[in-house]
N, C-alpha and C positions, 0 to 999 in steps of 0.2 A: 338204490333201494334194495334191501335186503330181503332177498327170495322166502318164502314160509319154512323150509328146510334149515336158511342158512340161522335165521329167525330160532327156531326151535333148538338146534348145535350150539348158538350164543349164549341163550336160555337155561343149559344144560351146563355148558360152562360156568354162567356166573355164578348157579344155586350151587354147583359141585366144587368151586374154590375153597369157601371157606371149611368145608372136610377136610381136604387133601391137605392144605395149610396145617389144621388143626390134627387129624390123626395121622396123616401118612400118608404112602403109599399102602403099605401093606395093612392098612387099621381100617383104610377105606373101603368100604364093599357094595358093590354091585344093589343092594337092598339099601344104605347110604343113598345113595346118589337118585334111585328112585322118589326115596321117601321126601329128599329134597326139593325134587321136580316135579312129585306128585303123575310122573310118566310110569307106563309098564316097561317091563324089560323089552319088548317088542318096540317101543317106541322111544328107548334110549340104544338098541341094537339096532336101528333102522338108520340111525344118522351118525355111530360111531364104529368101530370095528368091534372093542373092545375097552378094558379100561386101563388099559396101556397109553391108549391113544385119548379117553380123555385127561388120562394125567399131563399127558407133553403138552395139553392144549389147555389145561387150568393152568399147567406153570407160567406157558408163554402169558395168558391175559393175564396171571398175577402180577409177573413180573413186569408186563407191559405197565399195568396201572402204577405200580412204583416207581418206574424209569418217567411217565407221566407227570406224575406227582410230584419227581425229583426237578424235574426238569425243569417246569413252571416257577419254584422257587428259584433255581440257577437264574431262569432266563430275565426276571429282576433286576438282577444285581448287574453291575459293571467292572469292578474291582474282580482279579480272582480270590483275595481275601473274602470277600462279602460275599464269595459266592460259597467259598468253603461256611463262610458262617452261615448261610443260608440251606446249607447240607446238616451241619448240627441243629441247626431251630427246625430242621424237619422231625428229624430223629429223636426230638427233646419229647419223654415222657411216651414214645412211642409206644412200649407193651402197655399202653393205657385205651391208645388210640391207634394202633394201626391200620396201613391201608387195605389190606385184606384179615380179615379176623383172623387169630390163629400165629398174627407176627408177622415176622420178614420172609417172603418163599427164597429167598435166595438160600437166608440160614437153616429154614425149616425142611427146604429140597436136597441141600446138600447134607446134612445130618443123616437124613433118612434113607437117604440113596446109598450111600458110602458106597463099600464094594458090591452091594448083590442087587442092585438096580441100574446098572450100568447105561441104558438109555437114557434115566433122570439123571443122573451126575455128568452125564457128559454136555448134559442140558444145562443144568447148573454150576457145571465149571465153565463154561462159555460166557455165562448170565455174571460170574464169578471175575471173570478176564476183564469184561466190558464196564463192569463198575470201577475196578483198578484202572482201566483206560483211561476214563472218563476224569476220576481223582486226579492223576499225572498228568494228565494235560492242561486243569485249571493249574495245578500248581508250577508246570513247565511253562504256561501263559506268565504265571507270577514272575518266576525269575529271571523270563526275558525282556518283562515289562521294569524292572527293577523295584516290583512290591515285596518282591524276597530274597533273601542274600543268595550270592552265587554259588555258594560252598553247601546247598540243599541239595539232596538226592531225589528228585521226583518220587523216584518210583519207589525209594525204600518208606519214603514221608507215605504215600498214598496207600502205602499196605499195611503202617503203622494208624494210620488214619480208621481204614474201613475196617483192620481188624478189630480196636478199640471200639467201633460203635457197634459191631457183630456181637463180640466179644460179651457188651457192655447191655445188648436184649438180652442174651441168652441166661446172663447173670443174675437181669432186673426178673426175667419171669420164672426161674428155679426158684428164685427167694423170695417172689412177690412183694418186691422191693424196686420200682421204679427209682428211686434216688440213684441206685448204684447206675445207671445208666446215664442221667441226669449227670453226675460228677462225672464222669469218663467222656463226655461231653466237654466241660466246664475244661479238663484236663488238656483235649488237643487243641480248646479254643487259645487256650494259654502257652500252647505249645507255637501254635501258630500266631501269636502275637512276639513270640521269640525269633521267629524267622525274618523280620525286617531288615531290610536291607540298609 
């Protein structure tokens, strides 16, 4: 059971993701995050330090609810094929439907962060490592199961993988064009029907 505090800190976080998602770190303001909560600054200073610390704690539940998300689809499937395919059918049409408004935080954290927010990127280069973890070792699962030829590179497939669908948001909502992400899809599904063993 979740204490009234802990209650109120969760509260702050859901209302304040899809900002941070959508402007930034640095777009999101203190007057934001109120207006969201409908809390005073007294009562969003009473359960945060500051907004440093709710950023690192929207990322984690952003990022939570996608690994979530992700994972529910994986845990379906049997095959590592079906579960890579089950990675694309999440991602199909995404900047339409995303898990948190605003996109993917992995893409939207690391962008923003680059060099001059250094606690978000180190946040999001972690969040960055464990999606690549996660790709290479379904597709490591493949090759020892013999669903995939032996002559694949895990890790270099798993980063041509995640890049292509990173790659393939960022494309669809600059141009307001979800197809382009849709095909970038269609592209490693066919890449990954090339890999048969």
């Amino acid at each position: 059971m979740l204490s009234k505090a802990d209650k109120t800190r969760q509260f702050i976080i859901q209302r304040s993701a899809p900002i941070f998602n959508k402007k930034g770190y640095a777009g999101t303001s203190m007057a934001d995050i109120q207006q969201a909560t409908g809390l005073a600054k007294g009562g969003i200073y009473g359960n945060f330090t500051g907004k440093e610390e709710i950023a690192l704690e929207v990322f984690e539940y952003s990022y939570n609810q996608l690994k979530e998300a992700l994972r529910f689809k994986i845990k379906q499937e049997k095959t590592a094929k079906a579960k890579l395919f089950a990675i694309l059918d999440y991602y199909r049409n995404y900047t339409l439907k995303p898990t948190i408004d605003g996109g993917c935080p992995v893409l939207n954290t690391g962008v923003d962060a680059d060099d001059h927010i250094p606690f978000l990127k180190d946040r999001a280069r972690k969040a960055l490592k464990e999606m690549l973890d996660s790709l290479e070792y379904i597709i490591q699962k493949g090759i020892e199961y013999k669903e995939f030829r032996q002559d694949i590179s895990a890790s270099k497939e798993a980063e041509i993988f995640y890049a292509l669908i990173e790659g393939g948001i960022m494309m669809s909502k600059l141009s307001d064009n979800p197809k382009i992400l849709n095909r970038l899809l269609d592209t490693i599904k066919q890449q990954i029907e090339g890999w048969g063993a």
